[in-house]
N, C-alpha and C positions, 0 to 999 in steps of 0.2 A: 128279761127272762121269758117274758112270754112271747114274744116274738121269735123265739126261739122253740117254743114247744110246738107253734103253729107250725113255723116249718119240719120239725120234726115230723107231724102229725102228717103233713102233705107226701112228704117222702116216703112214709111209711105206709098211707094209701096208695103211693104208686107203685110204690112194687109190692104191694099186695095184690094190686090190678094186676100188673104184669104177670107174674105170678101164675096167676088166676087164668091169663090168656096162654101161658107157655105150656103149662100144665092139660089145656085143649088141646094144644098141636101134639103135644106129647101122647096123650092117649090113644091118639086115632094112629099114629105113626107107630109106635111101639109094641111090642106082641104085651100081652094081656099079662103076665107073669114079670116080664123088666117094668113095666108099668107101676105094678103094685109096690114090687120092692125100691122102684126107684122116692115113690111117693112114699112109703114108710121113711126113708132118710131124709127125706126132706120132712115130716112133721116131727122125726128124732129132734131134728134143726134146729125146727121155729120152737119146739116148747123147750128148749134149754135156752135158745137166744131171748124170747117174749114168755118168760117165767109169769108174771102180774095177770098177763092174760090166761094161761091155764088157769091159775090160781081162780078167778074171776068164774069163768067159765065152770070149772068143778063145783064152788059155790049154786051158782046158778043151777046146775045140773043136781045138786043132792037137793034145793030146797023144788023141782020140779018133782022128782022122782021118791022123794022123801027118805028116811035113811037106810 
């Protein structure tokens, strides 16, 4: 089982890199407004795909910001 989380964990950094590099080309290529909305659907995306990590993250952000 756990050698399965690892590669999970791997795959899951890579296309977060990826991601992370597309999302470059994308900016500079795109007018400023498809841009925005295209990146608004992509985090719609990831926070219904990676629920645990919003979760996580929320967390993290009320005990920084307090209530």
């Amino acid at each position: 089982m756990a050698s399965m989380r690892g590669k999970f964990r791997r795959t899951k950094r890579l296309l977060f890199f990826v991601a992370v590099r597309l999302r470059e080309v994308l900016a500079t290529v795109l007018p400023r407004r498809a841009a925005l909305s295209a990146f608004a659907g992509v985090g719609c995306v990831v926070r219904t795909l990676d629920r645990p990590a919003v979760r996580r993250s929320r967390a993290h952000l009320a005990k920084a910001l307090g209530p």
